[in-house]
N, C-alpha and C positions, 0 to 999 in steps of 0.2 A: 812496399808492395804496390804492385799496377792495382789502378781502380777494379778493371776489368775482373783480379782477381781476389779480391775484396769482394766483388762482389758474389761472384763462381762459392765464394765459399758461402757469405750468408747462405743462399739461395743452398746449396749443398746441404749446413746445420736445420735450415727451416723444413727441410723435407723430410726430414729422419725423428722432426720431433712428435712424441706421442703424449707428451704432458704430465706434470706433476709437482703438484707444490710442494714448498718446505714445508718442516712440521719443527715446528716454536714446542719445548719443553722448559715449564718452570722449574726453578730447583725443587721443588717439592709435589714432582709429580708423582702422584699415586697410579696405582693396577688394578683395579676390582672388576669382578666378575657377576652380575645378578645374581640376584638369589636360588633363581633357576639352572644356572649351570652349574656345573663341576669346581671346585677349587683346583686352585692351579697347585701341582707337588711341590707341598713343603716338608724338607725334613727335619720336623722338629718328631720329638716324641709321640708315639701312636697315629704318626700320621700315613695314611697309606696311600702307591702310587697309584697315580690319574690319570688317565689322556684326556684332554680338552677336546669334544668333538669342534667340527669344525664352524659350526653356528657359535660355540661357545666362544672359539678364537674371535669370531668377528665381533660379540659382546663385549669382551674385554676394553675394560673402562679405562679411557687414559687422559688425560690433560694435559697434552704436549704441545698440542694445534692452538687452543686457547686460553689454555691456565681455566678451563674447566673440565669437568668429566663427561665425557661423550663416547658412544661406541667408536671403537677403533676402525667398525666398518662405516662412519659417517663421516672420517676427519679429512678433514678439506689442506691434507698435507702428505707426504713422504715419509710416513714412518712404519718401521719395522721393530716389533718388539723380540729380541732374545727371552723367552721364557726361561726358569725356573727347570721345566720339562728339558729346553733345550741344553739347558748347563749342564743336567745330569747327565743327557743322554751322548753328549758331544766329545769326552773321551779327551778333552783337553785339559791344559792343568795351568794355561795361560788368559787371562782377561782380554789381553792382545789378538791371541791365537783364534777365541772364540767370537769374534768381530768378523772371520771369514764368513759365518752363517748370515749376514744380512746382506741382502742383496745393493749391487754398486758400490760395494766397500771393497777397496783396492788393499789387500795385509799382504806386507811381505817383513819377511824372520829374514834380518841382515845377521846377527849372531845368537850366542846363547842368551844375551840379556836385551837385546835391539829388535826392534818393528818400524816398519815402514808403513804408516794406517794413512789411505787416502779419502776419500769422497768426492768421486765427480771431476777427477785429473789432478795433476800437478801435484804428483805424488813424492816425497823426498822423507831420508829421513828424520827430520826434524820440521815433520809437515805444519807450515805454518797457516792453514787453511780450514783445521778441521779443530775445532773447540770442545774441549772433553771434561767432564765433568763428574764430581762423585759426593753423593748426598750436600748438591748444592755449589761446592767449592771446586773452584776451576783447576783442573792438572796444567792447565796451560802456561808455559813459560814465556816471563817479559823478555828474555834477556838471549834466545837464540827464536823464538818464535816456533812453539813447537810442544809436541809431550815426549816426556822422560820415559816410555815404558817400564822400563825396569824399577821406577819406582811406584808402578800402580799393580797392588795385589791384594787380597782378603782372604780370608777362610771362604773359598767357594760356593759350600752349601749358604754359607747363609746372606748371599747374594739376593736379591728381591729379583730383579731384572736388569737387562742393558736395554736403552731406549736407542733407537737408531734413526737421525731425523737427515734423512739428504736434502740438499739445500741450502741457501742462506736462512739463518734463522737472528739476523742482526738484532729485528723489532723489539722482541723478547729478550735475546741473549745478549747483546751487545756487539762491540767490536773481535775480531777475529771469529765469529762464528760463518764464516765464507763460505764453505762449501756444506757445510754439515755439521753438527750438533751430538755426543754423544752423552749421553748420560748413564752414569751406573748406578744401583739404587740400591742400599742394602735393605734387609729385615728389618723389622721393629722388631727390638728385644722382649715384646711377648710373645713373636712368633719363633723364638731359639731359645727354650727353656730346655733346660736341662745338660746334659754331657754328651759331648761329641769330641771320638777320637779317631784320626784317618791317619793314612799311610797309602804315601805312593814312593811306589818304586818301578826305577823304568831304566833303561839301557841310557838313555839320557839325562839320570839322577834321581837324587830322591827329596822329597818333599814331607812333612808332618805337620798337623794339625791339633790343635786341641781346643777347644771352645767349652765354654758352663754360663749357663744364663740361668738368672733365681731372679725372686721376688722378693721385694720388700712388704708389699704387702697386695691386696689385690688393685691397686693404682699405680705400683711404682714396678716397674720390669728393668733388669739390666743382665747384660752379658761381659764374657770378659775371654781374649784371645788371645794364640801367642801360635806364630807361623814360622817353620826353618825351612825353606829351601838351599838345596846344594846340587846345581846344576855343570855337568860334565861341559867341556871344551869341545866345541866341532870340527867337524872333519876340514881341512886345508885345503884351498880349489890353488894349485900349484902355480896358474898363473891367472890377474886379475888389470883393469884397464883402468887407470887412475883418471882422476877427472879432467885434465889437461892434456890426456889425448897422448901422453908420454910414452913409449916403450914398456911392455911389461915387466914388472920385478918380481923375482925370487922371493918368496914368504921367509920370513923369518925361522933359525933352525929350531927355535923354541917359541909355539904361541900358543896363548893362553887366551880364552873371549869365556871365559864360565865366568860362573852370576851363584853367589853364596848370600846366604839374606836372612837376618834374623829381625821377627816383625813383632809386635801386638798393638793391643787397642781396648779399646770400651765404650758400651754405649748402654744408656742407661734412658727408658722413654719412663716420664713419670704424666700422669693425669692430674693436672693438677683439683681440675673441675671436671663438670660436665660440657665445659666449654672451652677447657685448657690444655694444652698441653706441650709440656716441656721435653726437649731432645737434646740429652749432653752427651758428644761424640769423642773420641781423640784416635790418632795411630801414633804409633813411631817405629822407626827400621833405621837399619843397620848395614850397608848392601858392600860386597867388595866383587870389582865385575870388572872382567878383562875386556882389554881392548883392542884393538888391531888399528894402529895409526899410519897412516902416510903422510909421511912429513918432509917437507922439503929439506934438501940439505945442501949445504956449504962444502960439503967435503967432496962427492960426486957430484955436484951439481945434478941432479936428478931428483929422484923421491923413493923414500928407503923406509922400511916396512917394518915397523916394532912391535911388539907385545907392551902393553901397559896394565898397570893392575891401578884402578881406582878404588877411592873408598868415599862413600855416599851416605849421608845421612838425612833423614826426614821425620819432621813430630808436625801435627797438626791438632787444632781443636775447634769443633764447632757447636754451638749454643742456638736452639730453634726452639719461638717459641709462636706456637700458633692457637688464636683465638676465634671462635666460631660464635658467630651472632643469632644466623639463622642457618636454613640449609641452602639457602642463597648467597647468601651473605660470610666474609672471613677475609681475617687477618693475622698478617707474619712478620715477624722481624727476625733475622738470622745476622749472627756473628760470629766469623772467624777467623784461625789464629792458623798460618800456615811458616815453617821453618824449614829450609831446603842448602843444605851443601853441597853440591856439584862439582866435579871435573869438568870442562870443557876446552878441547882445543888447546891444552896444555893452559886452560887459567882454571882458579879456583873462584866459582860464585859461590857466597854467601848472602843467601836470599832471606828478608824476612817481610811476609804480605799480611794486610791486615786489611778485613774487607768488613762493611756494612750495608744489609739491604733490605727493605720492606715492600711489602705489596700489599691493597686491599682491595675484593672485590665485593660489588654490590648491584642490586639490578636498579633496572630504572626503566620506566613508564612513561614515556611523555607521549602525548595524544594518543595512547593506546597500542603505540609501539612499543614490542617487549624488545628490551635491549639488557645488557650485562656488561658492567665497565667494571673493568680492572688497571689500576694504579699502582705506579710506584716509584723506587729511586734508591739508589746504594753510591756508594763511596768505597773506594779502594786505595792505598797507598803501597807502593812495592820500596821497599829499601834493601838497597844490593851493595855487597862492595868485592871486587871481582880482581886477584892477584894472578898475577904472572909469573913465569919462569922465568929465567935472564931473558929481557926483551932484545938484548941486541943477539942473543943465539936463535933462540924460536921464533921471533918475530909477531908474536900474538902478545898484546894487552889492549887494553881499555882506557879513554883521557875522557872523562874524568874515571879513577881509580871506584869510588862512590858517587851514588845518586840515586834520588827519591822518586819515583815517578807516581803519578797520583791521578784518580779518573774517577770523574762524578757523572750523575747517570740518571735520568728520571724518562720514565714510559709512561703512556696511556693508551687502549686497548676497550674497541666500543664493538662486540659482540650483536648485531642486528638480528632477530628474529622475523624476515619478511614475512612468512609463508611455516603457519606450526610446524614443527616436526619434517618437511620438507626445503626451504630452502632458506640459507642462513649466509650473511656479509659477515665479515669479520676486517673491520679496516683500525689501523693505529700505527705509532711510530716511536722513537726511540731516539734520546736527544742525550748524548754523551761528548763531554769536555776530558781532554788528555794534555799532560805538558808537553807535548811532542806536537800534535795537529790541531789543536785545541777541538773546533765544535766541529763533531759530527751528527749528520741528522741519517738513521735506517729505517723508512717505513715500510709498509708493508699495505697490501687490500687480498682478499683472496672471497671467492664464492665456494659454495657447497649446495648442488641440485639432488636431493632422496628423492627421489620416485615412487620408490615402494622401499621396503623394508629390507632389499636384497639387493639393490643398484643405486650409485651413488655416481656422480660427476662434480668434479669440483678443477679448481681453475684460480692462480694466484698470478699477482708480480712482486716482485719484492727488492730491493737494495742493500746491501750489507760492504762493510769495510774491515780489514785488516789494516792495522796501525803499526808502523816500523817497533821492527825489534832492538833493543835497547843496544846489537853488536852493529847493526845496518845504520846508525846515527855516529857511535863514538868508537866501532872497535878497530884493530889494525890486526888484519891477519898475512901471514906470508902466505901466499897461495900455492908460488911455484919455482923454482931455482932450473937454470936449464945453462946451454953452453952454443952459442951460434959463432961461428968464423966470418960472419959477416959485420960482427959487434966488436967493440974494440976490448970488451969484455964479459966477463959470465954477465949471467942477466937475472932479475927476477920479478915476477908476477907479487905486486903489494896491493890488498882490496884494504882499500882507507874507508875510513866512515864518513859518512852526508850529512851534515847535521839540518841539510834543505832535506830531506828526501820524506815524503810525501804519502799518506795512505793507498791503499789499491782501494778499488771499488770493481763490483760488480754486481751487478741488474738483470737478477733472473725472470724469463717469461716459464709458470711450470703448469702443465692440466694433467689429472687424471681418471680411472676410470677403475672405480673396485665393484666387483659382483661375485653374488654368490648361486648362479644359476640352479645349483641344485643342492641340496643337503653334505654330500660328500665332495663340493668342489667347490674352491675359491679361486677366483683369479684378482693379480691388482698390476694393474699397468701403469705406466707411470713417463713421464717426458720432459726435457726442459731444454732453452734455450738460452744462455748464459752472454751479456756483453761483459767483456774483462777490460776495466779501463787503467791506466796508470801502473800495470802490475811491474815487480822492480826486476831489469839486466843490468849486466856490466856496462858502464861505460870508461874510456878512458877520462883521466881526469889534471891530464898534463903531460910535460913532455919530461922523457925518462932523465936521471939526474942519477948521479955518481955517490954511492955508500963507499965508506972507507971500511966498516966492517959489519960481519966479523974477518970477511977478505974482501976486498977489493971489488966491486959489482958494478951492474948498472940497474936500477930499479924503475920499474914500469908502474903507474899508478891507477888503480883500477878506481872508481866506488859506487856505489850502488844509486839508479836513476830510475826514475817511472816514466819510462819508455818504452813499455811494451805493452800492445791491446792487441783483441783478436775476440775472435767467438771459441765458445766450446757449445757441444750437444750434446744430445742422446737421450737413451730412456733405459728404464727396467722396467724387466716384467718378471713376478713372481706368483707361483703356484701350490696352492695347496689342495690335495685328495686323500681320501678315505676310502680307498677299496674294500676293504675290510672290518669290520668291528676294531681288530688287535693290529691294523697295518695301516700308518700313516705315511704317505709319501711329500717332498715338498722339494720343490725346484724354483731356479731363478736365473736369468740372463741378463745381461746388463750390454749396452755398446756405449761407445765414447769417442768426439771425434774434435779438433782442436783445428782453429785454425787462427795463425799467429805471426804476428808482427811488428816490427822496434821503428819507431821513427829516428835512431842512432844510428848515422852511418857505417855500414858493417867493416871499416878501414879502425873505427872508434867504436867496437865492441867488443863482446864474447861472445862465440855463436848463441844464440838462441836456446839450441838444444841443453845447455849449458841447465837452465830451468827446466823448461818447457815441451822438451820430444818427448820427456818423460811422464805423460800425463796419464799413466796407470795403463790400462791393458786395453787395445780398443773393445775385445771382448773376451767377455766372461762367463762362466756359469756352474751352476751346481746342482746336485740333486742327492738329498740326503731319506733314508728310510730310518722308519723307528720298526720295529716288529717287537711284538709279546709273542712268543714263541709257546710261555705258558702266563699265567699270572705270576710268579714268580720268575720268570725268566726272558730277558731280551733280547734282543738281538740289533746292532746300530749299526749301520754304516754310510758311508758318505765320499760322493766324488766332488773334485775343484777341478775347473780348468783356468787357466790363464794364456791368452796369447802373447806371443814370443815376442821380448824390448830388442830392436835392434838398437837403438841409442847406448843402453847398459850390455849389451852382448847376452844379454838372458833368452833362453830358449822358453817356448812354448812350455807348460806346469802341468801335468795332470797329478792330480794327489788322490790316494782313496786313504781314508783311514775304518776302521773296524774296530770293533768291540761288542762283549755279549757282558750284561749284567745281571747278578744273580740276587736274590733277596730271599735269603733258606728263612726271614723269619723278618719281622718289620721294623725291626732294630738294626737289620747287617747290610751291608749292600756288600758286595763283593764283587769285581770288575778285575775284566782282563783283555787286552789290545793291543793292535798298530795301527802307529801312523806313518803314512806315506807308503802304503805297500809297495808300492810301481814303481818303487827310486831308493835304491841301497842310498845315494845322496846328490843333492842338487841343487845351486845356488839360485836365490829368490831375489835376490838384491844386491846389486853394488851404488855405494852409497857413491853419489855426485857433489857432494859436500863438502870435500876436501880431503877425507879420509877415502880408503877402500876397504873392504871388505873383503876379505878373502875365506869366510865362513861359509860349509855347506851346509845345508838344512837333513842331518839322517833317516835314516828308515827307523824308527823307535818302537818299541814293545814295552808294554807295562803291563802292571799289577796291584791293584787298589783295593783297600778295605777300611768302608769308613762304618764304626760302630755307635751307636746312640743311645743314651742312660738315663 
């Protein structure tokens, strides 16, 4: 790229930015609400529905920004909480699906069991950018760099929140937290006492539920679950544009991409003391979920389109036990036990991770400075060992076959109180070793200006790294098989593994600006300006050489290099109003805008766009209403827009979904909808991965009755 326009673009990113920092979530971040507001809707027994007015929202207490509790309207970061309220009201029946409500989150439904979740660009499906997590333990995979959706799901109601933090949130979270941070939080098993039995049924399949939470005695709470999903096959988009740019092919005369999943779990919160308390957790599932491959082939020399049926299994357990000194002061250690069987790419990973971590926090006083330091450090170990098909047919395995990968980790976080109640530093960083890049360093500073009680300014910088995924070091995939008359023979596209190849990094600038002008109206603005360093393109990686089989070729060698930087920007802006007692309204916009370049002669690469065109939608937005129509009765609905991928061939999205919920009595809820009114069907995603996707997203109608005992 000409200087000239390097520069045209900073100067482009720096003018559109409106500011906003990331928002750091420990694992054990809590929700409370003052004593003075409303509880937020839980449904547990005799619990009856709430609206949060809109001063209430702003109260809500969370620990994402500092690993302490602070108003949501003071936190000197990017976050967005999914309520409780909003689970219920949102008419989805996916974890995945309901991550469209936070604003600059890029979701897109590639099939019946696949999502595409971004944060802030560079959207794919097996986004490596965006770090998700669920009571603590990361969903994140070593071994393609990414989340498995189809393995993240619970019994719904008894979901606590989704925390939504845009941004790097390295400091706190570590490596691959790049663009964003999500966290899912269930209940505490005193808040799910009793019997819970649901049933959904929808044109797109049916789902059941059964939950029973009891006591032991009045210190010891536990729950126990057991989940079936059986979700229908989508509709077939006739023809679809693979990622090498190849001619389009003919779907298969039989596909299948449905998602069948038998799940449970348990959790059991015991008090040990008045100062104790112990959390023993587990899931385990069952999953078998269709797939739609594009795989290169030796026979046409092209890429031919199958049906695949995988089978998936996942057990986890996790052990938290947290001790409280003062209401200042406290300490945690957590450990767990994660087990993961996967398909991928025609291998089978057999994943097993074993993590340990502690934090303590305590204040501290020196010359009459109030300050708050938080500590800590964990250990993680991944042991994988990853089979293949016949390597010399499919072309994908792994050298070495097994490997342990292992990352040690210690933080400190010093909380400044300059100015009481008014304005507050938060500086600290994050010092993690990997066998891959060894020492990584992520810190972080951010400020936070109150003014009053209803305006806030705050303003950070921060650095966060992504560490190569365990197939971008050791894996060999076949990419692409094709037929040139210029070539003395067929040809094919090989992406070999790096074992040089190097962390990304990127250095976000973010400020912004949350106010609540009047009783019935919030706004929160939000901006940032992103340097992307080292992120990884193809490069070529020698010169082509002659395979004898399984026929006769000439093979190209690709592998992966950190050779591309550039900027990203943008902002969000999100809205919340109360026109009415019983009418909540809430809207949000997002823009995003990339600008990017390889220091890799483009003679010796992939295009670019290959990653990078694909950097979510430059703009976005939504606007969702709640209505009580009566006390017993609701009314929900909700628009999405997305703009049109020319890269992926995806058109422009609008989605409205609907639904009215009924509660004849405070035990029943009763629900009935569609989603996507304004689209009998329409594709959200073709994946640039190596597969295609040829799944449409339906027009779906449902019917939900969840009872409670």
């Amino acid at each position: 790229m000409r200087r000239s326009d390097w520069l045209w673009c900073s100067a482009m990113g720096l003018g559109l930015v409106a500011g906003r920092a990331s928002a750091i979530e420990p694992p054990y971040l809590t929700l409370d609400v003052p004593a003075t507001a409303a509880a937020p809707r839980a449904p547990a027994v005799g619990d009856e529905l709430t609206n949060l007015s809109l001063e209430d929202l702003m109260n809500i207490q969370v620990t994402s920004v500092s690993k302490q509790k602070q108003r949501i309207g003071d936190a000197a970061a990017a976050v967005y909480v999914i309520t409780q309220e909003d689970i219920h009201r949102s008419g989805m029946d996916t974890i995945a699906d309901m991550l469209r409500m936070a604003p600059g989150l890029d979701v897109r439904q590639v099939s019946a069991n696949s999502w595409a979740v971004g944060s802030r660009g560079f959207n794919q499906l097996r986004n490596n950018n965006l770090l998700v997590l669920m009571d603590g333990r990361t969903l994140y995979t070593p071994l393609f760099s990414g989340v498995y959706w189809d393995t993240v799901d619970y019994t719904l109601e008894d979901l606590d929140r989704i925390e939504v933090v845009r941004g790097p949130g390295g400091t706190l979270w570590g490596a691959n937290a790049f663009n964003g941070v999500i966290n899912i939080t269930t209940k505490s098993a005193r808040d799910t006492q009793g019997l819970l039995v649901k049933d959904y049924t929808g044109t797109d399949g049916y789902i059941g539920d059964v939950r029973y939470g009891g006591n032991v005695d009045n210190h010891i709470f536990y729950r126990v679950y057991a989940k079936y999903r059986s979700m229908n096959d989508m509709p077939v988009d006739p023809e679809t544009v693979n990622s090498f740019g190849l001619p389009p092919v003919p779907p298969p005369s039989s596909l299948a991409d449905g998602w069948d999943e038998e799940r449970g779990g348990f959790r059991v919160d015991a008090e040990l003391s008045d100062k104790d308390l112990l959390t023993l957790e587990g899931d385990v599932f069952n999953n078998r979920v269709g797939r739609v491959l594009n795989h290169p082939s030796f026979t046409n020399f092209g890429s031919t389109e199958y049906a695949n049926i995988d089978n998936l299994f996942g057990l986890d357990l996790i052990g938290r036990w947290t001790h409280t000194f003062s209401p200042d002061s406290d300490f945690s250690l957590q450990l767990y036990y994660d087990r993961l069987n996967y398909p991928e790419f025609l291998m089978q990973d057999n994943q097993n991770s074993y993590d340990i971590e502690f934090q303590h926090r305590f204040p501290l006083v020196p010359a009459g400075v109030e300050q708050e330091i938080i500590w800590g450090g964990g250990y993680r170990l991944v042991s994988d060992d990853v089979t293949g098909n016949n390597p010399v047919f499919d072309g994908n395995y792994m050298t070495p076959g097994s490997r342990n990968f292992s990352l040690s980790n210690a933080f400190i976080q010093d909380d400044i109180t300059i100015v009481p109640k008014r304005l507050h530093a938060i500086v600290g960083t994050k010092f993690e070793v990997n066998d891959y890049t060894g020492l990584e360093t992520q810190p972080s500073g951010r400020l936070s200006l109150t003014p009053n009680d209803t305006n806030t300014f705050w303003a950070s910088i921060s650095r966060a790294v992504r560490i190569p995924a365990r197939w971008e070091r050791d894996g060999h995939i076949l990419g692409a098989t094709f037929q040139d008359p210029q070539l003395p023979a067929p040809g094919s596209i090989d992406i070999v593994g790096n074992p040089n190849v190097q962390s990304e990094s990127v250095t976000a600038f973010e400020a912004g600006y949350r106010t609540e002008p009047i009783k019935t109206l919030s706004l929160d603005l939000s901006g940032f300006y992103n340097f992307n360093e080292g992120l990884q393109s193809y490069q070529s990686s020698g010169a082509p050489f002659l395979v004898n089989s399984p026929v006769p070729h000439e093979a190209f060698p690709y592998e992966r290099v950190n050779a591309a930087n550039g900027n990203s920007y943008g902002g969000e802006l999100s809205v919340k109003f109360r026109p009415l007692d019983n009418w909540q309204l809430t809207g949000s916009y997002s823009y995003i805008g990339t600008c990017m370049h390889s220091s890799v002669p483009a003679s010796e690469r992939m295009p670019l766009s290959f990653f990078y065109d694909y950097t979510g939608p430059s703009n976005q937005f939504q606007i969702r209403s709640y209505y009580d129509i009566t006390r017993h009765l609701e009314f929900n609905s909700a628009l999405y827009y997305q703009d049109a991928n020319n890269t992926t061939d995806i058109g422009a999205i609008f989605r409205l979904d609907m639904n009215f919920v009924w509660r004849p009595e405070k035990h029943v809820d009763v629900s009935a909808g569609v989603r996507n009114l304004l689209d009998n069907k329409h594709p959200e995603f073709y994946d640039t991965s190596g597969r295609s996707s040829l799944s449409e997203v339906p027009r779906t109608f449902f019917f939900t009755v969840a009872v409670r005992f």
